[in-house]
Residue, then its C-alpha position, 0 to 999 in steps of 0.5 A: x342635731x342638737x349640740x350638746x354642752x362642751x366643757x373644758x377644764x380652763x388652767x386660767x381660771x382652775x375651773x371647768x367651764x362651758x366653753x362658748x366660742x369667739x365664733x361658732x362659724x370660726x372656732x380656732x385651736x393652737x397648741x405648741x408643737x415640735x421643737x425639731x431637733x431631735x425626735x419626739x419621746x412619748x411624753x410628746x405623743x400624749x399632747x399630740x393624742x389629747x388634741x386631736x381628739x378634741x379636734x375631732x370633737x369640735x369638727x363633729x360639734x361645729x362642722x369640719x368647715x368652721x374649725x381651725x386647728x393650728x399646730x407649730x414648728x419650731x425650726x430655729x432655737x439654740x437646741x437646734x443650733x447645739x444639735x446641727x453642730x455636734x452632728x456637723x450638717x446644716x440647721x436645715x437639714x437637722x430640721x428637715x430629717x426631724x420633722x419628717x420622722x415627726x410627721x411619720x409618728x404623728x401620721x402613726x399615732x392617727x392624728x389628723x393633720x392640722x389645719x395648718x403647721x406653720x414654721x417659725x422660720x416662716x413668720x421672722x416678720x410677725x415676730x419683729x412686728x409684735x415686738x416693735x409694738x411692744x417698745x413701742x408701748x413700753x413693755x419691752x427695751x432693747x440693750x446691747x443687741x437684744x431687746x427684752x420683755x419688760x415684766x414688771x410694766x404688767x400687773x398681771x403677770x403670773x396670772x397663769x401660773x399663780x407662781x410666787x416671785x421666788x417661784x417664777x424666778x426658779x422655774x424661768x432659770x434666769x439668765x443673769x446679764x448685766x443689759x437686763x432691767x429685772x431678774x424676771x424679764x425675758x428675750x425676745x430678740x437677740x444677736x447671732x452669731x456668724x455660724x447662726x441663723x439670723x435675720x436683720x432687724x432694727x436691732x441688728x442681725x438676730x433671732x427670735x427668743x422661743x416665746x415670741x414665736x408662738x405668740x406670731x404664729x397663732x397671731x397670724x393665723x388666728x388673730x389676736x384673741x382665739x378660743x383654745x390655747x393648749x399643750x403640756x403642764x410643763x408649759x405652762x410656766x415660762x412659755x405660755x405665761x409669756x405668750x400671754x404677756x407679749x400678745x396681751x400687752x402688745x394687743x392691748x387685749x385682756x386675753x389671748x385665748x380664752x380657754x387654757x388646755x393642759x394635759x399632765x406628766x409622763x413617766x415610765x413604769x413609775x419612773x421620771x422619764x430620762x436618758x440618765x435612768x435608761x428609760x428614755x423613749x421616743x415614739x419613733x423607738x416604739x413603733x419601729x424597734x424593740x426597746x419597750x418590752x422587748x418588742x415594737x408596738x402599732x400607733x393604734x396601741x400607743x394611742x388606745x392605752x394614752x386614752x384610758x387616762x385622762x388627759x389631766x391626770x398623771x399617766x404611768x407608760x408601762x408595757x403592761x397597759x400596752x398590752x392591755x390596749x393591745x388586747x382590747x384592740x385585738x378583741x374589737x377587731x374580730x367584732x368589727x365588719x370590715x366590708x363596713x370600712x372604719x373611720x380612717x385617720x385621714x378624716x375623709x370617712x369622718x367629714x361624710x358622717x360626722x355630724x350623725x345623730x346615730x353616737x351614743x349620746x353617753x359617747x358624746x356626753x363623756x367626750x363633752x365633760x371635758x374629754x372624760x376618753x376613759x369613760x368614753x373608752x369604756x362606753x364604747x367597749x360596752x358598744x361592741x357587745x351590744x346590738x349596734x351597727x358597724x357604722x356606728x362602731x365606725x363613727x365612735x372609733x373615728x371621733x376617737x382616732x382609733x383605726x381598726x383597719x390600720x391596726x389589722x394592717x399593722x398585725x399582718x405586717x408584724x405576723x408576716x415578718x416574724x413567720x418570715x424570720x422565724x416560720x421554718x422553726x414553729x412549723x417544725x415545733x408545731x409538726x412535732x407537737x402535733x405528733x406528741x399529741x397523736x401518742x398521746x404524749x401530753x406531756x411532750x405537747x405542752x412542752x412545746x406549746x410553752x416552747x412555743x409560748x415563749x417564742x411569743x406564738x399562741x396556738x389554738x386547737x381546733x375540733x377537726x385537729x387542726x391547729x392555728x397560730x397567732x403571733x402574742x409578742 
């Protein structure tokens, strides 16, 4: 099969650019994953979303062998330690709590899992390592306990973000210390406290700044140099412009990844997502309760309506393009075949087809031109009209991470659960409407067919008289 052209808006250069692997036999992915304090909000979800979907696009264009995807945890960091105090229970028992539930979501959202998930607590040696390196060549110092980035050792600095000096010293919100050389340089080490978590080091007991920490990881898992560095446009200045400084200078290399990715911002019905407004969300909270319109929503909805914008343009999050989603994946659920079992989220059913010439080469051309899944949602929208086969549909939807099975799962559940909290009620409802008719009594029918509408209950009439109910909220 022939591979077709990838390209990939590259934030580094502002272009978008064919993208040539390091090695096409080893393509490697890391992106910045959960700080585990607290649970993701949906502005979370949408890189989770984004990523996997060009996971999944590199599996199919390079095999599922030759891709390496790595995707973080951040188990240690002063937010943790903030949050483990106020709630008075261990730093490891927060972060225990927060990453199952994080998993639980991310599982929802049909992401694969990543090739590996490592744990900054687990890579305290590659840390100190790289930082050793760095005094070591002049870019970092240590004082009073701490050791900093030296900013002004490198020329390039900003390169990334192309920021002003004015611009950077904003958005970095620079901590003033009388032990730092220069406004702008960062921590990469710095002292613990008694009640903190800490590890010894040549510079005493401490821990690690937030930034060394993805530069150990993806070091440790896909060396020095690797292919996609991605994650959220808020990123993209201080986090992966110091990424870029420690791993560059302390490898001596001109780049840390080639290709820099980076999806756009989230708000929520035309409103900057925060808890002081009253709309803040998590993922959690829309799977599992009624905060968002009044009613809990599948993963496969919250994933469907991420994908209809793309992923470097602003998204509004509103209940309307949920139940556009909803909608959709309703429609190509009673077109599916399920005797031709879907492409499931845990990739088994994808890896035996994956590399299949049957995808619509519109499909893979709109997935390749830098994940265009707008048009891709479209292009396969237009396949479940079509005169095409259920395994097609099914290759088209796993490269995409929509799960119909999961979704008709999760409609049985919701419906089960409502007619079990509310059944006794629309039967009598549809008993009484079904009488009025019976008289002839019109008007008294479609009162209770309202009735029953505002209770979030379609009804369909039959041509035997018969009437069926569905579940609409």
């Amino acid at each position: 099969m022939s591979t077709p052209a990838l390209k990939i808006y590259n934030t580094l250069t502002r272009k978008k650019e064919d993208f040539r692997p390091i090695d096409p036999a080893n393509v490697r992915m890391y992106v910045c994953g959960p700080t585990v304090y607290d649970y993701a909000h949906i502005g979370n979800a949408r890189p989770l979303i984004v990523f996997d979907v060009l996971f999944r696009l590199l599996r199919h264009l390079y095999g599922p062998e030759h891709v390496i995807y790595v995707r973080n945890i951040t188990d240690v960091d002063d937010k943790i330690n903030a949050r483990a105090f106020e709630r008075g229970i261990s730093i490891r028992e927060l972060t225990e709590e927060t990453n199952k539930v994080f998993q639980a979501d991310v599982c929802a959202l049909g992401c694969l899992e990543p090739t590996v998930q490592p744990r900054a607590t687990e890579h305290i040696a590659q840390m100190i390592a790289i930082i050793e390196r760095l005094i070591a060549s002049g870019h970092a110092y240590a004082a009073d306990g701490h050791v900093l980035f030296d900013v002004p050792s490198m020329p390039s600095y900003g390169r990334l973000s192309r920021r002003s000096l004015d611009e950077m010293l904003a958005g970095a919100r620079v901590d003033v210390a009388p032990y730092k050389r220069g406004d702008m340089d960062f921590v990469l080490w710095k002292p613990s406290k008694e009640n903190e978590p800490g590890w010894d080091s040549p510079w005493g007991r401490g821990r690690p700044g937030w930034h060394i920490e993805c530069s150990a990881m993806s070091w440790a898992h896909l060396g020095e140099t690797f292919d996609i560095h991605g994650g959220g446009i808020d990123l993209v200045f201080p986090h992966h412009e110091n990424e870029i400084a420690q791993s560059c200078c302390a490898f001596g290399r001109e780049l840390m990844a080639n290709y820099w990715m980076h999806n756009g911002f989230l708000q929520v019905e035309g409103e900057k997502m925060s808890k002081s407004l009253g709309n803040f969300v998590t993922i959690h909270e829309l799977l599992h309760t009624e905060k968002f319109g009044g009613r809990s929503w599948s993963g496969e909805v919250l994933r469907l309506a991420m994908l209809r914008t793309h992923y470097r343009q602003p998204i509004d999050w509103t209940v309307k393009a949920l139940e556009e989603a909803e909608t959709k994946l309703t429609y190509w659920m009673t077109v599916m075949d399920f005797s031709v079992a879907p492409l499931g989220s845990d990739g088994r059913i994808a890896d035996q087809l994956l590399r299949s010439d049957e995808v619509p080469s519109t499909y893979m051309d709109a997935l390749s031109d830098d994940l265009n899944t707008p048009l891709a949602m479209q292009i396969l929208d237009r396949a479940f009209s079509e005169p095409r086969t259920d395994r097609v549909l099914s290759i088209m939807l796993g490269l995409s991470g929509i799960d119909l099975n999961a979704f008709r799962a999760s409609r049985h559940a919701r419906d089960q659960a409502f007619f079990e909290k509310h059944g006794d009620i629309v039967d009598r409802l549809i008993s009484a409407r079904n009488a009025a008719r019976a008289s002839k009594n019109w008007a008294e029918s479609d009162r209770i067919r309202d009735e029953l509408a505002a209770m979030g209950i379609a009804l369909k009439d039959k041509k035997d008289g018969a009437t069926s109910r569905e579940v609409k909220r």
